[in-house]
Backbone as a chain_set.jsonl record, in Angstrom:
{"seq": "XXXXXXXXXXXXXXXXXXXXXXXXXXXXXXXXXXXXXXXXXXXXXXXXXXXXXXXXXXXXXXXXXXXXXXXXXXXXXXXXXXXXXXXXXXXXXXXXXXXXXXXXXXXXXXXXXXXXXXXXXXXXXXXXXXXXXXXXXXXXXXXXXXXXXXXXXXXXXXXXXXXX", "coords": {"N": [[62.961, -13.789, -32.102], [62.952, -11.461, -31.889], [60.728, -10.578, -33.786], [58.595, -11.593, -32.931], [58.042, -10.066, -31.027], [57.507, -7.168, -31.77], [55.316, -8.006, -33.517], [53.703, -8.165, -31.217], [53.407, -5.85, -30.194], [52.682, -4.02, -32.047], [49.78, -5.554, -32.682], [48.769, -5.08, -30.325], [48.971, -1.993, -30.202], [46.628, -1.932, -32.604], [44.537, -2.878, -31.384], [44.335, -1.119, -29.365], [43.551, 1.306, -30.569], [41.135, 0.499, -31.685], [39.426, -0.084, -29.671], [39.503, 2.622, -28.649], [37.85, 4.301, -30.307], [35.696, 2.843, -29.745], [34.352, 4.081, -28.065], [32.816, 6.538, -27.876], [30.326, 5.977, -28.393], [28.993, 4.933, -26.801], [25.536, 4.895, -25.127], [24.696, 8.031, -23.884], [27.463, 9.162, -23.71], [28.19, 11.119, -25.592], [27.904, 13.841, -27.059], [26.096, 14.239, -28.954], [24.128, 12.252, -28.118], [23.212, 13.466, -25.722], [22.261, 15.265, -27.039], [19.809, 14.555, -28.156], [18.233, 13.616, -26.732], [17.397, 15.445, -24.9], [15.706, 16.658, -27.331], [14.148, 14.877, -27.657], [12.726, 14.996, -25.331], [11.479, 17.194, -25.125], [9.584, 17.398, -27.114], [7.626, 15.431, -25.842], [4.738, 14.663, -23.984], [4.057, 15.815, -20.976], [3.735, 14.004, -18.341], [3.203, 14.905, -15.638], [2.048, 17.084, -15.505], [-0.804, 16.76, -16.048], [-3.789, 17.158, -14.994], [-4.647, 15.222, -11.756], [-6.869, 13.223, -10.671], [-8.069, 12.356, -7.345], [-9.218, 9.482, -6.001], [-12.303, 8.948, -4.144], [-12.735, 6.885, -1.384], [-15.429, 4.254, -1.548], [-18.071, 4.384, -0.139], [-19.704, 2.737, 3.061], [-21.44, 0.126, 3.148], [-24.969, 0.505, 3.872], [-26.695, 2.019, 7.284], [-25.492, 4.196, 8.857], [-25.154, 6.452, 11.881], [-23.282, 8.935, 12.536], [-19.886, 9.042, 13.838], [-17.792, 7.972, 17.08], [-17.42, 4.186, 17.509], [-17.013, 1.652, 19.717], [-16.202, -1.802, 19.014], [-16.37, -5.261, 20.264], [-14.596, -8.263, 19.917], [-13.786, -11.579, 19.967], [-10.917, -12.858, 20.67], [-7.806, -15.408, 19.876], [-6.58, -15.389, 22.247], [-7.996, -13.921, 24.008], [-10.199, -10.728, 24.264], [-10.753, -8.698, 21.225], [-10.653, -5.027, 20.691], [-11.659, -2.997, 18.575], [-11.959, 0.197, 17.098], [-13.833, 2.285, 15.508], [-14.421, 5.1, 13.204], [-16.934, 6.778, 11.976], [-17.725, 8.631, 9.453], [-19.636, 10.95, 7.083], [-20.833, 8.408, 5.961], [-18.181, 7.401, 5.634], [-16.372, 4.306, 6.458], [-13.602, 4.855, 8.995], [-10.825, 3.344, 10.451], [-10.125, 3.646, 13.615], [-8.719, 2.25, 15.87], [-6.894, -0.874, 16.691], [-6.948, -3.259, 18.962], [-5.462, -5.723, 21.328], [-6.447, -8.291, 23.483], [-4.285, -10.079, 25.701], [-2.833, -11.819, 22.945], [-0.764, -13.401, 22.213], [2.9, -12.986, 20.917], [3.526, -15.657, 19.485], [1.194, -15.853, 18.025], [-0.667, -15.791, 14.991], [-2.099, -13.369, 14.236], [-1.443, -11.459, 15.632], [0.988, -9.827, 14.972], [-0.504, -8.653, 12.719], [-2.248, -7.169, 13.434], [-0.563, -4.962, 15.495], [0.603, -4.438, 13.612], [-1.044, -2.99, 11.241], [-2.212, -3.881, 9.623], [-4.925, -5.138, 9.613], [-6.715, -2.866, 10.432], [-6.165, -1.331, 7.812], [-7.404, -3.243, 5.997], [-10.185, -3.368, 7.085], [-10.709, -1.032, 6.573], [-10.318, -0.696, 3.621], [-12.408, -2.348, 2.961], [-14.847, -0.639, 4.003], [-15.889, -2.124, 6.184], [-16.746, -5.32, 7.598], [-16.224, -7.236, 5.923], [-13.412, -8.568, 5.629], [-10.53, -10.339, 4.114], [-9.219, -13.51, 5.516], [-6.048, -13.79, 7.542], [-3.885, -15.715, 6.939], [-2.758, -18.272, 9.362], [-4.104, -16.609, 11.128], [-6.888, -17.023, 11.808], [-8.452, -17.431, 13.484], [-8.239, -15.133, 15.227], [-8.802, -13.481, 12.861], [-11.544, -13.74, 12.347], [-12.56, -13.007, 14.9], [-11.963, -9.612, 14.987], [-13.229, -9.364, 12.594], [-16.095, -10.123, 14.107], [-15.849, -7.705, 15.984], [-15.899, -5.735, 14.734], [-18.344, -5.826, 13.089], [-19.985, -5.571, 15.834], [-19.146, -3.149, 16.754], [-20.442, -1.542, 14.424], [-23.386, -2.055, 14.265], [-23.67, -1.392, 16.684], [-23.433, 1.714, 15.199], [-25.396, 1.885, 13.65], [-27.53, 1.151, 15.306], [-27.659, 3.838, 16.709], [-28.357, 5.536, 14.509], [-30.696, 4.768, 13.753], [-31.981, 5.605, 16.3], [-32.022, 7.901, 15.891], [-33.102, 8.925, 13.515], [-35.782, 7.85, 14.341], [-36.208, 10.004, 16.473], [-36.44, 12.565, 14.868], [-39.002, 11.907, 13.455]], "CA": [[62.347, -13.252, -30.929], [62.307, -9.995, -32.018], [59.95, -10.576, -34.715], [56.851, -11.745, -32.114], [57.81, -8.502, -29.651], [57.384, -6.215, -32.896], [54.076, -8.145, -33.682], [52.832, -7.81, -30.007], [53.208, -4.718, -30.255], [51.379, -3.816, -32.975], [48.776, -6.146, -32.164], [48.553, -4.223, -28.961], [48.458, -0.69, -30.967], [45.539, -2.003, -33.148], [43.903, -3.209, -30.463], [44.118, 0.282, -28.498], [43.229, 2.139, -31.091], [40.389, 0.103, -31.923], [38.662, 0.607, -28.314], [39.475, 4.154, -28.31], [36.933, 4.653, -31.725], [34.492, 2.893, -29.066], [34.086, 4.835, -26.279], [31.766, 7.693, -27.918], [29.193, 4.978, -28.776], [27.579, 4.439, -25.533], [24.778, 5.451, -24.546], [24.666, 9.039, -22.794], [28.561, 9.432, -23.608], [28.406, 11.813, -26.828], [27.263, 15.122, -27.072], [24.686, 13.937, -29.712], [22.972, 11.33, -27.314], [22.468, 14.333, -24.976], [20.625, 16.736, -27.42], [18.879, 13.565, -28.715], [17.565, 13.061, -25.398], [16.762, 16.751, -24.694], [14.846, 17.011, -28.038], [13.033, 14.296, -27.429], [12.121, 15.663, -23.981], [10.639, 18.331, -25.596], [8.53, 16.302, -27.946], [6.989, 14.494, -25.136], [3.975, 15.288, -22.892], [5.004, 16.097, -19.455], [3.136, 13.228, -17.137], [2.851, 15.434, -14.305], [1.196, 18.003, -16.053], [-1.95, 16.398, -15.78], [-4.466, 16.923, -13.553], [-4.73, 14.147, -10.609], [-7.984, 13.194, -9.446], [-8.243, 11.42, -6.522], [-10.786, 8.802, -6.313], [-12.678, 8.611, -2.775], [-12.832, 5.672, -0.851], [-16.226, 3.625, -1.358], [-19.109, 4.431, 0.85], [-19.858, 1.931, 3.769], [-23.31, -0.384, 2.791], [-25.989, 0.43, 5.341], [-26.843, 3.816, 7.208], [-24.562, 4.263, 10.187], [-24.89, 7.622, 12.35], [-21.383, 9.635, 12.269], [-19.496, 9.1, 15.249], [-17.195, 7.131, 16.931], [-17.778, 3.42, 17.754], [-15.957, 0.335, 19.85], [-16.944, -2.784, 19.14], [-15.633, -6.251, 20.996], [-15.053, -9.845, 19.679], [-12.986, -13.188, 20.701], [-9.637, -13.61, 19.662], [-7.566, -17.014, 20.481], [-6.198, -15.655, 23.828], [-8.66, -12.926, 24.774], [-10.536, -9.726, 23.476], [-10.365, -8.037, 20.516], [-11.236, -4.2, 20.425], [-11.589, -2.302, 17.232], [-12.351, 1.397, 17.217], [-14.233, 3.014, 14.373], [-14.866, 6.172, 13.397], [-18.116, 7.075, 11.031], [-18.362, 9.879, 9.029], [-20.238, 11.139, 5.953], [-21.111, 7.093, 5.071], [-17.284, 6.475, 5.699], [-15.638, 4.055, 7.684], [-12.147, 4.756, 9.037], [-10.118, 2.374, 11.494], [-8.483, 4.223, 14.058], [-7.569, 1.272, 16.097], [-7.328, -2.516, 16.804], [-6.284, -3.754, 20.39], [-5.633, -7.157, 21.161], [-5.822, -8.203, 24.841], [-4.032, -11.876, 25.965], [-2.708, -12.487, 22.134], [1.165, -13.263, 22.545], [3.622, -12.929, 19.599], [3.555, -16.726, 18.986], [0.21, -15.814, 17.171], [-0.494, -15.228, 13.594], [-3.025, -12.526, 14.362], [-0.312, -10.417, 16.914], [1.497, -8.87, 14.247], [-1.148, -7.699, 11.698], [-2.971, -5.95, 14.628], [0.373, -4.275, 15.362], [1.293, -3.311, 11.677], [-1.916, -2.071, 10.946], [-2.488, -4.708, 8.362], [-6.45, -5.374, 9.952], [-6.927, -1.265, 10.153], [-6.202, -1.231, 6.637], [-8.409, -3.742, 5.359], [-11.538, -3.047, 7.172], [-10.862, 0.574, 5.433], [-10.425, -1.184, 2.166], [-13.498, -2.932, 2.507], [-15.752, -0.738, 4.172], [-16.995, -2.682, 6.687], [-16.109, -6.642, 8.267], [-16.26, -8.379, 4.843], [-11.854, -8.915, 5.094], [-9.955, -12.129, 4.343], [-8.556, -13.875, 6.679], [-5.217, -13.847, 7.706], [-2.991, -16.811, 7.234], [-2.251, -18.456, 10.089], [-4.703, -15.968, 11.845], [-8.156, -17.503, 11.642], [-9.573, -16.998, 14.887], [-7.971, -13.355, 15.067], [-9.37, -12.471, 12.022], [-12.951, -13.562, 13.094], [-12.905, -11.712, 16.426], [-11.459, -8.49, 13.908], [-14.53, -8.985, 12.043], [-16.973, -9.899, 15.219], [-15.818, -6.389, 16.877], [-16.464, -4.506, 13.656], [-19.695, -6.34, 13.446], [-20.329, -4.936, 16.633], [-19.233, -1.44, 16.325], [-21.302, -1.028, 12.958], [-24.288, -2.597, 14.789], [-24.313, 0.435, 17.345], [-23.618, 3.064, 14.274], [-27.193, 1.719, 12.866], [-28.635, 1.886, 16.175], [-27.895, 5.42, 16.794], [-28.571, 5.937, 13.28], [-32.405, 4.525, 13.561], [-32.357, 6.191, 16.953], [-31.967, 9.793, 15.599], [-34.316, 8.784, 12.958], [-36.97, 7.893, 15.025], [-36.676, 11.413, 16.946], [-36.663, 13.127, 13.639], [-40.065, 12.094, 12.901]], "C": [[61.933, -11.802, -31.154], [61.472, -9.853, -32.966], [58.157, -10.496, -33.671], [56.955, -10.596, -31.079], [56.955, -7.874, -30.691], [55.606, -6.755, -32.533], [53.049, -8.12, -31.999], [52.318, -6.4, -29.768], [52.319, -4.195, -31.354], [49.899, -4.713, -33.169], [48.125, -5.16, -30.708], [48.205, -2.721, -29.33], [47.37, -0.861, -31.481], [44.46, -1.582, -32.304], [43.085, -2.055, -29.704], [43.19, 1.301, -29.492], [41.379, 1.591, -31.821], [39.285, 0.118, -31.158], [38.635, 1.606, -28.102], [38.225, 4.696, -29.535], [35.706, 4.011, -30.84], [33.598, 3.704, -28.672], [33.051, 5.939, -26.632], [30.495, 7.03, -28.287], [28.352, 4.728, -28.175], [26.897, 5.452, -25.185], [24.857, 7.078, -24.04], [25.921, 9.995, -22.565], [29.075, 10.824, -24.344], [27.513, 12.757, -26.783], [25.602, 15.071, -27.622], [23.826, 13.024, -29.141], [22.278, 12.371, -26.302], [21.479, 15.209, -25.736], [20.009, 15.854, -27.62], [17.575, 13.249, -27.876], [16.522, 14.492, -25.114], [15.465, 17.108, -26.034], [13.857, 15.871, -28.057], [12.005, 14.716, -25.592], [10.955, 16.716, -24.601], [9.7, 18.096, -26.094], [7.538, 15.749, -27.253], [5.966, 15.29, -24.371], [4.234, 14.758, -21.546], [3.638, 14.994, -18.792], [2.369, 13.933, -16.138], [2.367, 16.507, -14.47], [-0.028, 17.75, -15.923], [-2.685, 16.306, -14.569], [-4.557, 15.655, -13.268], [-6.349, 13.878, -9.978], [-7.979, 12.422, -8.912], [-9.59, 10.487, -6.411], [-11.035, 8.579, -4.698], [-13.44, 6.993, -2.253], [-14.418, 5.478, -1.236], [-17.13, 4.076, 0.253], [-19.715, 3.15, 1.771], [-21.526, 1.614, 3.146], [-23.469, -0.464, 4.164], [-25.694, 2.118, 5.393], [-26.76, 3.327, 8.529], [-25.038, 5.939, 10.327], [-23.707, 7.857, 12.401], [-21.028, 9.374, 13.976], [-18.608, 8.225, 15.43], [-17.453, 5.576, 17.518], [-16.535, 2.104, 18.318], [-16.861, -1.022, 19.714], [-15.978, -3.993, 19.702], [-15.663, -7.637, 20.486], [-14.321, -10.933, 20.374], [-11.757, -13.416, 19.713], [-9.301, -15.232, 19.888], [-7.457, -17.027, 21.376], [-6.717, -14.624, 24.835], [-9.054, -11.717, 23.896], [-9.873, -8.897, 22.026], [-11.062, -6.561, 20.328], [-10.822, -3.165, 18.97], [-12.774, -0.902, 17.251], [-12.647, 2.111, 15.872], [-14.808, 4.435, 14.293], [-15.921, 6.289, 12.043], [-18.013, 8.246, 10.385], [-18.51, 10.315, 7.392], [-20.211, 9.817, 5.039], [-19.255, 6.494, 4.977], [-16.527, 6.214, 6.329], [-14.14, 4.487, 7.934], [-11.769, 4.013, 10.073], [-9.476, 2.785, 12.293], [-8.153, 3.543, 14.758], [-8.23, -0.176, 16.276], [-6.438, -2.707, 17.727], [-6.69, -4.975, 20.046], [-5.765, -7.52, 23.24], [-5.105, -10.237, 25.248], [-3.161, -12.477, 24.802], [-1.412, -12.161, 22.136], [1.423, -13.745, 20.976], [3.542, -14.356, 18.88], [2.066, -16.698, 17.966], [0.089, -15.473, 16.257], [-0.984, -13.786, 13.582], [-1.419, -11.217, 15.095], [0.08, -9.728, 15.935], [0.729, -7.939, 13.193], [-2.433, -6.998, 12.606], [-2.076, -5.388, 14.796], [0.588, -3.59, 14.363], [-0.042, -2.798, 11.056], [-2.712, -2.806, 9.787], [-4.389, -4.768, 8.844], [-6.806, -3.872, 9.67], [-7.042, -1.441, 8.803], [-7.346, -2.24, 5.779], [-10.02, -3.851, 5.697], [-11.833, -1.614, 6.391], [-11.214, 0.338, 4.002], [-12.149, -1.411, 1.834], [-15.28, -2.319, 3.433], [-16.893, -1.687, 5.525], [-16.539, -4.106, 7.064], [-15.745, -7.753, 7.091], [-14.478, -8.401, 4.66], [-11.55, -10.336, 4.8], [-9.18, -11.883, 5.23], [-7.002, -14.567, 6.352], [-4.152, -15.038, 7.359], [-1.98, -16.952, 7.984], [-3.133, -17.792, 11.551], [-6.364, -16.063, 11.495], [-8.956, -16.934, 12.563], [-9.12, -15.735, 15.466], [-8.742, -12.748, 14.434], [-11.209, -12.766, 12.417], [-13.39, -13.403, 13.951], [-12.555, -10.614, 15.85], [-12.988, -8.344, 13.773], [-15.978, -9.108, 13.249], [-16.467, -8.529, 15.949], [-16.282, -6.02, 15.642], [-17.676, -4.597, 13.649], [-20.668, -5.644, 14.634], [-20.272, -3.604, 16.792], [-20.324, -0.904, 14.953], [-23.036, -1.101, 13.782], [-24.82, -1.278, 15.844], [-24.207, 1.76, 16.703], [-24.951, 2.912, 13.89], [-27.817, 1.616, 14.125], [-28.627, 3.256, 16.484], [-28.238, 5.953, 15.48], [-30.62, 5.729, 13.334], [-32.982, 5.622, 14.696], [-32.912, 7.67, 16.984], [-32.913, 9.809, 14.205], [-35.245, 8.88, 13.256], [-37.417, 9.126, 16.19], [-36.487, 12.525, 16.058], [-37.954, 12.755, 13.439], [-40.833, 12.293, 13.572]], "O": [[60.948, -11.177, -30.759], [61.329, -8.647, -33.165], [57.156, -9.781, -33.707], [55.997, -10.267, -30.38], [55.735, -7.99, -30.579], [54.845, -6.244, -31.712], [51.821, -8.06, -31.928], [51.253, -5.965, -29.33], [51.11, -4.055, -31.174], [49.025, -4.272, -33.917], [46.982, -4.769, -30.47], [47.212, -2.217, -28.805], [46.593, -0.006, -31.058], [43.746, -0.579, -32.308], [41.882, -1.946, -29.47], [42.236, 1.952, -29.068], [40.625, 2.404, -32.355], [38.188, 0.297, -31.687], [37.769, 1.951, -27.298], [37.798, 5.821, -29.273], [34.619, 4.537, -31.078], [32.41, 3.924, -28.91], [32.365, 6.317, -25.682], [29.548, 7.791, -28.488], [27.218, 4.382, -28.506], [27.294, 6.595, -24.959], [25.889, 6.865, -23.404], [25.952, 11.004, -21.861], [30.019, 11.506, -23.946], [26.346, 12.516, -26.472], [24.53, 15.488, -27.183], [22.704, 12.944, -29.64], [21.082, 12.285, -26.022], [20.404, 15.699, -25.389], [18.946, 16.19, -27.099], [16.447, 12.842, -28.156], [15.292, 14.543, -25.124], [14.442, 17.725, -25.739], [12.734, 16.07, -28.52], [10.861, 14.588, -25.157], [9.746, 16.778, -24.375], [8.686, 18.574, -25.585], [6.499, 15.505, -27.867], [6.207, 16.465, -24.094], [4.528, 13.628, -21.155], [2.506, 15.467, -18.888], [1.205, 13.694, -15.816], [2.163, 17.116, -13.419], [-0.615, 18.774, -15.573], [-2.449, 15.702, -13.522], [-4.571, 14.831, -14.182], [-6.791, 14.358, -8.934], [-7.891, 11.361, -9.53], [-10.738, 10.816, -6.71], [-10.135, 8.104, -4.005], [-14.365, 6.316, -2.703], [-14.962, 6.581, -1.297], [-16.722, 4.019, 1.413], [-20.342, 2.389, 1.034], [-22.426, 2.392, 2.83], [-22.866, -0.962, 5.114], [-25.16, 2.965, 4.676], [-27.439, 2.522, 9.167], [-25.258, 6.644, 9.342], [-22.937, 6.902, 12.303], [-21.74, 9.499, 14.972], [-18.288, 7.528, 14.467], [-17.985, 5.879, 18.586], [-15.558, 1.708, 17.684], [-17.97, -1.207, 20.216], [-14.772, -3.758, 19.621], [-16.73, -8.242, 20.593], [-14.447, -10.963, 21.598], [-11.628, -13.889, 18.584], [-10.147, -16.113, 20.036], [-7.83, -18.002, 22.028], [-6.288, -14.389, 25.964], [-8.414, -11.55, 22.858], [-8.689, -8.586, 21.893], [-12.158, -6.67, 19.778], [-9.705, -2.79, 18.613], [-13.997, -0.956, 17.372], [-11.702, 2.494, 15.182], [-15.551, 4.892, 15.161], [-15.486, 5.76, 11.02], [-18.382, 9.134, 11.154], [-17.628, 10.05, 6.575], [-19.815, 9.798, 3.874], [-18.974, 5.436, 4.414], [-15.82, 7.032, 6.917], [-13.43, 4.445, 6.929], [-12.683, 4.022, 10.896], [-8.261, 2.605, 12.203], [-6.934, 3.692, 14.843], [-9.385, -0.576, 16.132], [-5.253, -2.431, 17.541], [-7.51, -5.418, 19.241], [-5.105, -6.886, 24.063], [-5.647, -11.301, 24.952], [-2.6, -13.527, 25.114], [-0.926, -11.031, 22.083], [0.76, -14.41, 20.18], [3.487, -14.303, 17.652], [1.949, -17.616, 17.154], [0.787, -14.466, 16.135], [-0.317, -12.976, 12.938], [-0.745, -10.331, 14.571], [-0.573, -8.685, 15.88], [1.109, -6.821, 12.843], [-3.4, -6.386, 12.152], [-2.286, -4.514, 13.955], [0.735, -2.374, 14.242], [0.169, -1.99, 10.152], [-3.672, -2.334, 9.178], [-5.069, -4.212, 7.982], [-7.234, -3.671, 8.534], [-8.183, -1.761, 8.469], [-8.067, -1.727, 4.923], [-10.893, -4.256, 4.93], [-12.851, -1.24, 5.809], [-12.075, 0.913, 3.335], [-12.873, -0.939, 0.957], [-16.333, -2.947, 3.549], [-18.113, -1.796, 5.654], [-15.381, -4.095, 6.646], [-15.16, -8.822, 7.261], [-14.121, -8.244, 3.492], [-12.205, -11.307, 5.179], [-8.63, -10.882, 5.69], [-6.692, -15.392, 5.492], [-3.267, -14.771, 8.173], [-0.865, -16.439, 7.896], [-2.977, -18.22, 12.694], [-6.944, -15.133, 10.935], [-9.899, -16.152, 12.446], [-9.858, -15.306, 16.353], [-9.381, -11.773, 14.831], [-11.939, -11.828, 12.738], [-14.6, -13.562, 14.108], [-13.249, -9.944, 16.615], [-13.769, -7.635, 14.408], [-16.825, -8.214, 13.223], [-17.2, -8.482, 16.937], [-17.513, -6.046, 15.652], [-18.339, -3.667, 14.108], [-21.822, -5.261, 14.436], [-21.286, -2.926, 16.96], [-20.799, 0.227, 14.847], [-23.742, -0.093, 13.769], [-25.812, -0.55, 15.838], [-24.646, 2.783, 17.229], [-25.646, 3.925, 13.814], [-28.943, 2.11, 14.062], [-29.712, 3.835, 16.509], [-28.428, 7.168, 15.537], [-31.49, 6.521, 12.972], [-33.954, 6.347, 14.483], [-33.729, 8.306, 17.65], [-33.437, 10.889, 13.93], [-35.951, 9.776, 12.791], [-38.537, 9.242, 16.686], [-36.354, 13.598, 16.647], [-38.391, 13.813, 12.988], [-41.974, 12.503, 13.159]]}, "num_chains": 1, "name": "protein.A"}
């Protein structure tokens, strides 16, 4: 019996001493992984050093007057108004009302979250996809925009035609 204590024990010393010769190995642990790290820092070109240029949204097709515009279409359970604003050739979305369209609708929430706003911005203009689940939302969306754009190009011809 006292032969397999002995050998537990020294099985158990190896053992220890064998995980302790680990431990400076990992990663991030050892002095030399930190300068390693730091001199490669140095080495490197800084990312954020670089100038940023922003790229500007896409110019609306057609010739809209600047200003702001509502236009009106047909949802599933009543009006849809969508408020645009014009300026220097580009559209922005500042809102989308719904009137009648209860939460059970697909449309209800991405008029809420801004999801329609955002993609008439994307695109400039009524050309979005349509929603899933929100069909006849999204083509009263695009019939108001339709309509708001429609009176930016008439005041646009209008102020043309007293320009010349």
């Amino acid at each position: 019996m006292k032969g397999k204590t002995q050998m537990a024990v020294g099985a158990a010393a190896v053992l220890m001493a064998g995980l302790t010769g680990c431990g400076a190995s990992f990663e991030g642990s050892g002095s030399k992984d930190a300068a390693s790290a730091e001199q490669l820092a140095m080495r490197t070109d800084d990312p954020w050093a670089a100038e940023q240029v922003a790229e500007g949204r896409p110019l609306a097709e057609g010739t809209y007057a600047d200003g702001v515009y509502a236009g009106t279409g047909t949802g599933m359970e009543g009006l849809i108004t969508v408020t645009l604003l014009v300026d220097d050739g580009r559209i922005s979305c500042l809102e989308v009302t719904q009137e009648g369209e209860s939460q059970s609708r697909g449309g209800y929430e991405a008029v809420r979250d801004g999801t329609f706003a955002a993609m008439i911005e994307a695109a400039q203009g009524s050309d979005i996809d349509a929603i899933s689940g929100a069909t006849i939302t999204t083509a009263g969306v695009k019939m108001a925009v339709d309509d708001a754009l429609v009176q930016a190009e008439a005041a646009s011809d209008e102020s043309n035609a007293a320009g010349e």
